[in-house]
N, C-alpha and C positions, 0 to 999 in steps of 0.2 A: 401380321407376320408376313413377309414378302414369301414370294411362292419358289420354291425350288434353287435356293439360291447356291445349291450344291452342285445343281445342272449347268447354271450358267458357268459356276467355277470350271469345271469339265471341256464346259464351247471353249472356255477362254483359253485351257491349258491345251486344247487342243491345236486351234489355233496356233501360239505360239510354240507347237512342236513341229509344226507343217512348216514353218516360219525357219525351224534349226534343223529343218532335215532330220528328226530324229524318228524313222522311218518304226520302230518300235513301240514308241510312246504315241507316235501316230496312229499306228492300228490299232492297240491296244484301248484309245479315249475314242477311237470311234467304233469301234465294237459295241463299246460302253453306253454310246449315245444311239445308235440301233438300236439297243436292246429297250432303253428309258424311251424312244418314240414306238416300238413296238407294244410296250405298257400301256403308251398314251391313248394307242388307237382302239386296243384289247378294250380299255376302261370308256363303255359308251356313256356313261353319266356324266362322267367330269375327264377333260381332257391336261387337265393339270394335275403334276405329280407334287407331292411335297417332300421336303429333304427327307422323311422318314420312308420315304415311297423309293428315291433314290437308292439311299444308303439298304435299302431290303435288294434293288436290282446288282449293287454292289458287290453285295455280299454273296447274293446268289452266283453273279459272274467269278466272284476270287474264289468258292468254293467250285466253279468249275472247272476250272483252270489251277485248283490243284489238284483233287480227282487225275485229270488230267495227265500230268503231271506224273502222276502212282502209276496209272498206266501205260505210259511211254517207257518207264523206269522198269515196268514189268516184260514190255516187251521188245527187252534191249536200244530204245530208243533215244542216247541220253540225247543227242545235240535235240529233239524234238521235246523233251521233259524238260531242258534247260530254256525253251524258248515260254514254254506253260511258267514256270517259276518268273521268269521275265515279266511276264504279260501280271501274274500274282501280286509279284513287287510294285509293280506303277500300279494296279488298284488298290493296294492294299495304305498305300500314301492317302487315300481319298476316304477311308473308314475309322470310324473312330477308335481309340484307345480300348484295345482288348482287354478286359478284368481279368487281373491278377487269381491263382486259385486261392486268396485268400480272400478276395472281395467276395468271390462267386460263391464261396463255403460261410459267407454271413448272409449274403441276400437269401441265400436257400433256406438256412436257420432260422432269420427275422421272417421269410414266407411260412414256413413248418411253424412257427410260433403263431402268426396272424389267423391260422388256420384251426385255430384250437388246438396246437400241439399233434394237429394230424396223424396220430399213432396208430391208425388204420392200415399201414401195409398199403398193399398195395392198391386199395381203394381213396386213398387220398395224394396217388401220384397227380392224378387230372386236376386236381384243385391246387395243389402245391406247384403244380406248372403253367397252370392260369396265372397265377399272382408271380412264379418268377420269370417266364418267357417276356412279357414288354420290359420287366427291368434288363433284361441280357441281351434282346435283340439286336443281331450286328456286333456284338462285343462279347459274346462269347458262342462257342459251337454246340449247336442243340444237343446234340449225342452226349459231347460233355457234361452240360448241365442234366441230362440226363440222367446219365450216369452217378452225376453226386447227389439228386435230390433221392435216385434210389437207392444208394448207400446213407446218406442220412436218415431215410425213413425204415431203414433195416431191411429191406425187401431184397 
């Protein structure tokens, strides 16, 4: 499997944003690729990311940058909260297809089922989000899935 081929996409689309002047799309894919060579240098074993190493730097950046975002909004800032959504929008082209809350409410049920019907309360949160955290990472928001695995398990 070729290595990072979600980084290269990023060089490429960055490039060709430098190329159209598009002075937005330009800060916003090189923010992106600091952040994936700050990863690189962080991880001293292996200096290669994989697209699953990316799409985590992704996510973490478009969940800053809407934070962000909340907080501009909070403190009367919109031309500054409109420039965080801005910056949202062109990562969020680069993230995979967000689960539906109808995907996320069978993956939790097929997890709560594999689990032995997990009807432990709140002692089989940690095991039921072992088994659904790799199926939703990047595609859906921890707090969320959060949220439904402890509505599903009654807690």
């Amino acid at each position: 499997m070729p290595m990072a081929e979600l980084k290269e996409q990023l060089r490429t689309d960055m490039t060709a944003s430098m190329k159209a002047r598009d002075a937005l799309r330009t800060q916003t894919l090189r923010m992106v690729m600091t952040a994936i060579s700050n990863a690189e240098v962080a991880g001293k074993e292996s200096q290669h990311l994989t697209d699953a190493d990316v799409v985590a730097i992704l996510v973490s950046e478009h969940k800053k940058r809407k934070e962000a975002a909340e907080a501009f909004d909070l403190g009367k800032r919109p031309e500054l909260a409109d420039k965080e959504r801005a910056e949202a929008a062109i990562l969020s082209e680069y993230l995979p297809e967000p689960l539906s809350d109808t995907e996320l409410t069978e993956i939790i049920a097929a997890a709560i089922a594999q689990a032995n019907g997990a009807d432990l309360g709140m002692k089989a949160m940690g095991q039921v989000m072992g088994l659904v955290t790799p199926q939703t990472k990047g595609r859906a928001d921890g707090s969320a899935v959060a949220a439904e695995v402890k509505r599903q398990l009654g807690v």
